[in-house]
C-alpha positions in Angstrom: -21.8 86.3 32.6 -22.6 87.0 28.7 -18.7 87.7 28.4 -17.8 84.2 29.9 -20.0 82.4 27.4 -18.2 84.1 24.7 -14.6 83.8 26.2 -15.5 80.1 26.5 -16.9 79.6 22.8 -13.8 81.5 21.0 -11.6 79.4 23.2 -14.1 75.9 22.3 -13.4 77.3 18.4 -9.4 77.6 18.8 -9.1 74.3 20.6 -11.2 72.4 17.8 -9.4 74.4 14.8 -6.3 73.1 16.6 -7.3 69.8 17.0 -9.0 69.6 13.0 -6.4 71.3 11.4 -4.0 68.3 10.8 -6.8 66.5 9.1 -8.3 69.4 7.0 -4.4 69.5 5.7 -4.2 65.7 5.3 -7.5 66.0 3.3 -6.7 69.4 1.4 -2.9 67.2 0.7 -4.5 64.2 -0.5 -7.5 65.6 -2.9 -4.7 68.3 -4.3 -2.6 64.9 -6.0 -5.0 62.8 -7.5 -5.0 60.7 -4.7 -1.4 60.5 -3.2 -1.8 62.0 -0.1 2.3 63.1 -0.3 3.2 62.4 -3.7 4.9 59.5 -5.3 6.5 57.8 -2.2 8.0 54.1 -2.3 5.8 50.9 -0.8 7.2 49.8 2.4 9.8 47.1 2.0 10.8 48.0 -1.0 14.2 50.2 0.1 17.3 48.9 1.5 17.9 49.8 4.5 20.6 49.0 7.2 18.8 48.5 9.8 16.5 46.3 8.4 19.3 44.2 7.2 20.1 43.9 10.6 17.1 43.2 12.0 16.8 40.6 9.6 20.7 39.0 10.6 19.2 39.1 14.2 15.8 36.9 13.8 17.6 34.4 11.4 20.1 34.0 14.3 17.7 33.8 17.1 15.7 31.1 15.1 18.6 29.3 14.1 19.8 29.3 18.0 16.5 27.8 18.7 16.2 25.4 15.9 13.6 26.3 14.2 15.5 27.2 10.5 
């Protein structure tokens, strides 16, 4: 009985370090740069990209198909 309450809290402690750990290392990432979580990284939108280009060919397409340009 006293062994099962033990089995159950180490296994209660694994699952929670499991399920903290990627935010103790989001935290530990983000206070270790002065703020930027993963470094210098580039604002969304501001890269060319293919696939955006695309995307954006597809919508002006659709909305010119529908008249709304």
């Amino acid at each position: 009985m006293v062994g099962d309450l033990i089995a159950v809290t180490i296994l209660m402690w694994v699952v929670a370090l499991c399920a903290f750990a990627p935010l103790g290392y989001f935290i530990y990432m983000y206070t270790r740069k002065n703020g930027e979580p993963f470094g210098d990284t580039e604002p969304h939108g501001d890269s060319e990209s293919k696939v955006l280009d695309i995307a954006e060919q597809v919508i002006n397409k659709i909305k010119g198909l529908m008249g709304k340009k």
